[in-house]
C-alpha positions in Angstrom: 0.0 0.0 0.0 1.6 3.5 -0.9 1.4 6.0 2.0 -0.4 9.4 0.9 0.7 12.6 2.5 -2.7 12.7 4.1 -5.3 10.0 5.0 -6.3 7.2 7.5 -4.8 7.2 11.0 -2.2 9.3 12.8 -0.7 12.7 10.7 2.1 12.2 9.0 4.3 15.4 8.2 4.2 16.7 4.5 6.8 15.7 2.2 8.2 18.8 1.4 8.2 18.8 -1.9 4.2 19.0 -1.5 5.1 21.7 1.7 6.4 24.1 -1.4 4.0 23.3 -3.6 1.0 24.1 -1.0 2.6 27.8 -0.2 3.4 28.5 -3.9 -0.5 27.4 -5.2 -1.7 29.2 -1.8 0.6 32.6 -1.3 -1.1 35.2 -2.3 1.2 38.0 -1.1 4.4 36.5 -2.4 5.8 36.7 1.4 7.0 32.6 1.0 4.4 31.4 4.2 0.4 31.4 3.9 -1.7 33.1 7.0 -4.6 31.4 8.1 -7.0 33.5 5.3 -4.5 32.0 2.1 -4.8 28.5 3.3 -8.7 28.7 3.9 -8.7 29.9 0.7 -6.1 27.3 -1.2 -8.0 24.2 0.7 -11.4 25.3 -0.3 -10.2 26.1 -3.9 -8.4 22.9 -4.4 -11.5 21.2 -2.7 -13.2 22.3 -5.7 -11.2 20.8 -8.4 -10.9 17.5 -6.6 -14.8 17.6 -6.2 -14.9 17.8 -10.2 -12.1 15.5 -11.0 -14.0 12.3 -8.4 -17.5 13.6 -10.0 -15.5 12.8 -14.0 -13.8 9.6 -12.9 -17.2 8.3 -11.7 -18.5 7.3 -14.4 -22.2 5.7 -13.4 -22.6 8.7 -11.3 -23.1 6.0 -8.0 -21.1 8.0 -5.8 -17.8 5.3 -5.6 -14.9 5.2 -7.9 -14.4 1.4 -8.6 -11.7 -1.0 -10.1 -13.4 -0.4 -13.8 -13.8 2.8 -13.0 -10.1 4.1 -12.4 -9.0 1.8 -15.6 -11.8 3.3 -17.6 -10.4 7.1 -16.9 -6.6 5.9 -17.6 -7.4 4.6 -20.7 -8.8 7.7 -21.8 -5.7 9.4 -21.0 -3.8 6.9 -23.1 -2.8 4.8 -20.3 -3.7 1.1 -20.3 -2.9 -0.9 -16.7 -3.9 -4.3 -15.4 -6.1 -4.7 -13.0 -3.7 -5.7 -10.1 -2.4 -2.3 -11.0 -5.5 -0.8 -10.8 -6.4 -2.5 -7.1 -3.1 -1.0 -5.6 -4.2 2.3 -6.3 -7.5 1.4 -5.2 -6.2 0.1 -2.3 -4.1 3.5 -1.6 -6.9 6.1 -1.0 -9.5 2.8 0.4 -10.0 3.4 3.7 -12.7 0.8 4.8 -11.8 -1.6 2.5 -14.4 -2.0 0.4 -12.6 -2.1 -2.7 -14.6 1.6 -3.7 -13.5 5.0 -3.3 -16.4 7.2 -1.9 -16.3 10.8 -1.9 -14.9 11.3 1.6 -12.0 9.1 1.0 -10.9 10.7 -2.5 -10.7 14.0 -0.5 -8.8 13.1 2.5 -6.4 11.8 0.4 -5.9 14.1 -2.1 -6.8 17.6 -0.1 -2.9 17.9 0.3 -2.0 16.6 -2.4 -1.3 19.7 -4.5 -3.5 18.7 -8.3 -3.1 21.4 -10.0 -4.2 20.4 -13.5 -7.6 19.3 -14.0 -7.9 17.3 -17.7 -11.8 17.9 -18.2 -11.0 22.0 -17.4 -8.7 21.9 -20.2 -10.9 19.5 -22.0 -14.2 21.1 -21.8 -12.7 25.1 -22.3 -11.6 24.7 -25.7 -11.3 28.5 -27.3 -9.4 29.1 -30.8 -10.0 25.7 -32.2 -13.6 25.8 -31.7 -14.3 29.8 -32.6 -12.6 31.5 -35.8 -13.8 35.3 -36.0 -11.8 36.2 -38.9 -8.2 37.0 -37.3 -5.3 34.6 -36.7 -3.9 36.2 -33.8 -5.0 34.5 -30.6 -3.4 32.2 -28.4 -3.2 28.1 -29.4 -5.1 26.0 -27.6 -3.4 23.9 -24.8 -4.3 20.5 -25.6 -4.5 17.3 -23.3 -1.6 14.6 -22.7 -4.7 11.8 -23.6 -5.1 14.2 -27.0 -1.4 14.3 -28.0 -1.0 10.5 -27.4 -4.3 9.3 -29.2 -3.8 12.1 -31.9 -6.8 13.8 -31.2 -5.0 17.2 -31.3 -4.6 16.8 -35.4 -8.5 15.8 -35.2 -9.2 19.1 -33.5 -7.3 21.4 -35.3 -8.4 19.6 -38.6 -12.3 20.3 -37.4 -11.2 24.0 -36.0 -9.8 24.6 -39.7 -12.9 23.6 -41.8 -14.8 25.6 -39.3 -12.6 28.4 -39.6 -12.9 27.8 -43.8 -17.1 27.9 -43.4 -17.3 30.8 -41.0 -14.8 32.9 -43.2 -16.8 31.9 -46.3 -19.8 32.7 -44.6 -19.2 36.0 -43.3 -16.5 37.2 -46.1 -19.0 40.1 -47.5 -18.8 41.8 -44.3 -14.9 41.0 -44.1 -14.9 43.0 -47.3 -16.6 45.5 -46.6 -14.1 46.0 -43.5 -11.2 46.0 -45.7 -13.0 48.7 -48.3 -14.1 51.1 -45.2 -10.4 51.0 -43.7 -8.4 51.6 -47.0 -11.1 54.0 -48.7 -13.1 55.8 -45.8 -12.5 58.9 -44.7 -13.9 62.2 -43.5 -14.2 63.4 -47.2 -14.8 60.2 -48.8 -17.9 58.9 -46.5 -18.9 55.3 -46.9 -21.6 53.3 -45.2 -22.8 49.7 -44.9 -25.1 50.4 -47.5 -23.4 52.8 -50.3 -20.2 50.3 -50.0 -21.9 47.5 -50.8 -24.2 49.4 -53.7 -20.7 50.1 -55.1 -19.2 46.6 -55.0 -22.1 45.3 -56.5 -22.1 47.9 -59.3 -18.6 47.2 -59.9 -18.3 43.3 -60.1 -21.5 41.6 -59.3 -22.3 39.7 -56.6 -19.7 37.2 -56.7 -17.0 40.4 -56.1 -18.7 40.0 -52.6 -16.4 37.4 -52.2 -13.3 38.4 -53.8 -10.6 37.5 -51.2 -11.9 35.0 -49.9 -10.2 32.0 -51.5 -6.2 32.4 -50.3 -8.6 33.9 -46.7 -9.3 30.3 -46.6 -6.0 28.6 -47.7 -3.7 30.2 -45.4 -5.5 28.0 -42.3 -4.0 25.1 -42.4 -0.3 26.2 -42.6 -0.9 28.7 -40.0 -2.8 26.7 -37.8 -0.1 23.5 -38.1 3.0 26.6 -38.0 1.2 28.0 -35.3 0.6 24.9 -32.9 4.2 23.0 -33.4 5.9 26.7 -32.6 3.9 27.0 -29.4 4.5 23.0 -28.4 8.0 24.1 -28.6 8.2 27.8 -27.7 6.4 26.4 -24.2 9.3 23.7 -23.5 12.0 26.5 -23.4 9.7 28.8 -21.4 8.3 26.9 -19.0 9.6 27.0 -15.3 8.2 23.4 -14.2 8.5 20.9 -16.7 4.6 19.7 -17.8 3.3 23.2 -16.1 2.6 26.5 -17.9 1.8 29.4 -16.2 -0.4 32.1 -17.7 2.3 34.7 -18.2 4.1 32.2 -19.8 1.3 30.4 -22.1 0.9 34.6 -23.3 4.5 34.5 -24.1 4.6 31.5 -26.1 1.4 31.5 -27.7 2.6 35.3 -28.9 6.0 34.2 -30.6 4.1 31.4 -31.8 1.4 33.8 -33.5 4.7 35.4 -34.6 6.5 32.9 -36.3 2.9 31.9 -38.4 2.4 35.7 -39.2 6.2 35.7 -40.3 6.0 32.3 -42.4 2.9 33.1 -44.0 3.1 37.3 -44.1 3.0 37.3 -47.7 -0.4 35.3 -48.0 -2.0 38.0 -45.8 -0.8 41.0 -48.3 -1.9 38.6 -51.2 -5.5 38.5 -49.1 -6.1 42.6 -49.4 -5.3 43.3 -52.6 -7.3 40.7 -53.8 -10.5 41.5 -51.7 -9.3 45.1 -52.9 -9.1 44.0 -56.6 -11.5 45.5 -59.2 -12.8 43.3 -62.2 -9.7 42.3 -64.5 -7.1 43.3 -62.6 -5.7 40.4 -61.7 -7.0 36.4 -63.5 -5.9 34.7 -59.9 -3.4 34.1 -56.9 -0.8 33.3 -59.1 -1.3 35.9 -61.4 -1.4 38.8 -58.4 1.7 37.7 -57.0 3.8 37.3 -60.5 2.3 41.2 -60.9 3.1 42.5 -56.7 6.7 41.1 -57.7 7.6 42.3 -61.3 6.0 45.9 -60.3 7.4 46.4 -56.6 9.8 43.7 -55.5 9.9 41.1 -53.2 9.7 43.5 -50.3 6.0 44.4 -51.1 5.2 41.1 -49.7 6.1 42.1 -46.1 4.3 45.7 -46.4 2.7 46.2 -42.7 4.7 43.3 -41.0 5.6 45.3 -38.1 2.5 46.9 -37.3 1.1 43.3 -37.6 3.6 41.6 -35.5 3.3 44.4 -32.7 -0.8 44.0 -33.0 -0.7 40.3 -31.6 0.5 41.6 -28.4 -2.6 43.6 -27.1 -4.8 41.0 -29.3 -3.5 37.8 -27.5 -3.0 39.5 -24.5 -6.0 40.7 -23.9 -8.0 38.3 -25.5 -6.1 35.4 -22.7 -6.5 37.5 -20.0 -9.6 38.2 -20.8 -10.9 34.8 -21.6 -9.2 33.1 -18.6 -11.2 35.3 -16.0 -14.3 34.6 -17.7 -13.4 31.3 -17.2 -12.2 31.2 -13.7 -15.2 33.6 -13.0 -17.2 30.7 -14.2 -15.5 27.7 -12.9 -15.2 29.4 -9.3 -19.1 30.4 -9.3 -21.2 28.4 -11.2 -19.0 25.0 -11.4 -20.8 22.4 -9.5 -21.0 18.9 -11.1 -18.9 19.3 -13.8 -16.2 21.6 -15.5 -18.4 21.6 -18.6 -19.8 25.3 -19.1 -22.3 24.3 -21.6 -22.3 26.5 -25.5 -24.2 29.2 -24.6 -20.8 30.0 -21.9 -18.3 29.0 -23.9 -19.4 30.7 -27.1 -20.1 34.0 -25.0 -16.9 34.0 -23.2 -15.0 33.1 -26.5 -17.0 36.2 -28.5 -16.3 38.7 -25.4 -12.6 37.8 -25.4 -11.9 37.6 -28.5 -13.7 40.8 -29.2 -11.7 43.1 -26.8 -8.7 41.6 -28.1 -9.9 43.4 -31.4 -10.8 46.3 -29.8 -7.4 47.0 -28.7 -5.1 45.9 -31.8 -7.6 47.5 -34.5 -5.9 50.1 -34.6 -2.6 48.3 -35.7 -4.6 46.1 -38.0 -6.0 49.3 -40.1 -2.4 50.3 -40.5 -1.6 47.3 -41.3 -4.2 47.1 -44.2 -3.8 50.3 -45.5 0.2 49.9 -45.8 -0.6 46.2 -47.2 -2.9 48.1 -50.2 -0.9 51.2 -50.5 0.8 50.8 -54.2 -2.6 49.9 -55.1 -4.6 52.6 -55.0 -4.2 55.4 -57.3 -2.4 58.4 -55.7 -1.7 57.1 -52.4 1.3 57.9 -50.7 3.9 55.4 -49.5 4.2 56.2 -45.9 6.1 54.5 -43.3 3.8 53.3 -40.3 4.4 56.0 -37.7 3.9 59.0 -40.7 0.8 57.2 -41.3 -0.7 57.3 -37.9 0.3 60.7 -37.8 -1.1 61.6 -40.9 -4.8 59.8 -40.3 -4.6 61.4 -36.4 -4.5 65.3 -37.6 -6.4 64.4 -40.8 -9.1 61.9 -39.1 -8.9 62.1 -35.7 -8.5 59.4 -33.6 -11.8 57.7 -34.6 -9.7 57.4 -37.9 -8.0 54.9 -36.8 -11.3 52.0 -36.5 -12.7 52.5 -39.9 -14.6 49.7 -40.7 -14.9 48.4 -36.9 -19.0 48.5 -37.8 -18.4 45.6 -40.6 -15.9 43.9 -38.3 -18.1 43.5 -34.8 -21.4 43.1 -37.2 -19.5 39.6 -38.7 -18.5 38.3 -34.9 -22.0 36.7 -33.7 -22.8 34.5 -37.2 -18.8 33.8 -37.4 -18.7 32.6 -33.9 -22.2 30.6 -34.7 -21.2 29.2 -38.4 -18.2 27.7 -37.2 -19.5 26.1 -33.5 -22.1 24.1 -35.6 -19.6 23.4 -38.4 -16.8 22.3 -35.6 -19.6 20.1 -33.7 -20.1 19.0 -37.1 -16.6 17.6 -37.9 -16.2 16.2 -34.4 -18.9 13.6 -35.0 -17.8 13.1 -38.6 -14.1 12.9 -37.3 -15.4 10.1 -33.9 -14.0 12.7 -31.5 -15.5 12.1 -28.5 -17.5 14.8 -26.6 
């Protein structure tokens, strides 16, 4: 029988490499001890997420964790054991020797046993795989041990990208429109939802509502794939305990990740403007708009409004994780009583919110970024250097200047976020992922 830092008869002092682990999870004030208030706090918080995890692993919802049961919840994690290896861990937390775990037991063994990742949490609050609103620049999902060893991960990101191709489909009109209103709009030259979209259609029809759209879609996948095996590795070198990542540090990682996709697939974005920003014959395809960008401006036209793309993923994945991960704790910490599960309705609204502050904040970037992408493009525009431009729209514009098109942008959030929920539920059951 293993011997558990806390459970039947006399007290046995903590190991201390649980002792350290207790006063980091608990210490609030950083003074290296916890008061009587910061362990109140740490036991009735950690209660919590033991209370979820003994409510997953009991599985016919009895009350007792058996034998089956315990096997059952390690095979999900990729883990097969027999079941003389399954009894010994039984027998562990068993107290009365009935050969079942009930509620009581599972907590006195584990309540000083410092958890601190809960599967199901991770699990259950999936956010950039299961919501695409248009922009690349959030945070990858952290995905579980169980989903790298099965290969569920490429299953997931497989389903998030023909969500991500559906919702942009759906919703590139409004996308459009966005891009017109940002490069075109301005105090003299007034356009609204209405006369922009009277003067696409005059111009090319209305398939030209969709002009973009194609290399929109086509750049998922090798962002998405660039994107997720940069942040696997980005969080190796920054994490401070192996197989833990911290907040500040998932930000970190997930950024230079969202930078090295940006910076792989940069010249695919300019590609995306002008030809959403195209008029009728000006360019047969892809292929034909890059052989053009290249004879008439260089290779360095590809990378027009890299930097003040690069510096927008800051205050989009920052806020957007900070954001999302209080919603989420907020959640978890209230409402979380059963199971970690928040239901659609919770995870699509915190997802939207999130996602749309982090927009908020880097539109600004993303208009310069647009307008430098389409500059040698549009007849008579000047070829201005990102911080001349700012100052130019500023004394010209006014601040407001700077989210042209935000109208376009917020109206598309709501059906992208709904288009590619139903299309990702979609591919999980077409793909056998398991709910």
């Amino acid at each position: 029988m293993e011997d558990s830092p806390y459970g039947s008869g006399e007290p046995r002092p903590l190991p201390p490499p649980y002792e350290e682990k207790i006063i980091s999870a608990g210490d609030r004030n950083k003074d290296e001890g916890l008061d009587f208030r910061e362990f109140s706090k740490y036991l009735k918080d950690h209660e919590k997420q033991l209370r979820l995890t003994f409510k997953s692993l009991d599985k016919n919802k009895d009350g007792r964790i058996d034998i089956t049961e315990i096997r059952q919840s390690l095979a999900d994690l990729g883990l097969e054991i027999s079941k003389e290896h399954a009894e010994k861990i039984l027998q562990s937390i068993d107290v009365d020797g009935t050969m079942t775990v009930d509620w009581n037991e599972w907590r006195e063994h584990f309540l000083f046993n410092p958890a601190t990742s809960l599967q199901e949490i991770v699990r259950y609050w999936k956010h950039t795989t299961v919501l695409d609103i248009g922009d690349s620049l959030t945070i990858p999902d952290e995905f579980t041990e169980e989903e790298k060893t099965t290969g569920l991960w490429w299953k997931q990101l497989t389903a998030g990208a023909v969500a991500g191709a559906v919702s942009r489909t759906g919703t590139a009109p409004l996308d459009r429109m966005k891009v017109f209103m940002q490069v075109h709009a301005s105090k003299t030259n007034k356009i609204s939802l209405v006369s922009g979209f009277k003067q696409m259609l005059k111009e090319g029809g209305v398939t030209s509502l969709w002009r973009g759209n194609g290399i929109n879609v086509m750049k998922i996948a090798p962002e998405t794939a660039i994107k997720f095996m940069a942040y696997e590795q980005y969080k190796k070198l920054l994490s401070s305990e192996p197989g833990k990542v911290r907040t500040h540090e998932r930000f970190m990682a997930g950024s230079l990740a969202g930078a090295t996709a940006q910076t792989t697939i940069y010249p695919m974005e300019v590609m995306k403007t002008r030809m959403t920003l195209r008029k009728t014959g000006q360019y047969s395809g892809m292929f034909d708009c890059a052989k053009k960008v290249l004879k008439n401006e260089g290779v360095k036209a590809f990378y027009k409004g890299y930097i003040p793309n690069i510096l927008g993923i800051i205050p989009y994945a920052g806020i957007d994780l900070a954001v999302y991960e209080s919603l989420k704790n907020f959640w978890l910490s209230h409402y979380a009583k059963d199971t970690a599960n928040p239901g659609v309705l919770v995870l699509l609204g915190c997802g939207t919110i999130s996602s749309t502050c982090g927009q908020l904040a880097s539109y600004p970037l993303a208009l310069i970024r647009t307008r430098m992408q389409a500059q040698a493009s549009v007849e008579g525009s000047e070829q201005l250097p990102m911080n001349l431009m700012v100052k130019k729209i500023m004394e010209k514009e006014g601040f407001f200047g700077l989210y042209r098109g935000i109208l376009p942008n917020f109206m598309k959030v709501i059906p992208a976020v709904s288009i590619s929920y139903v299309v990702y539920e979609y591919m999980r059951s077409g793909l056998g992922i398991q709910k």
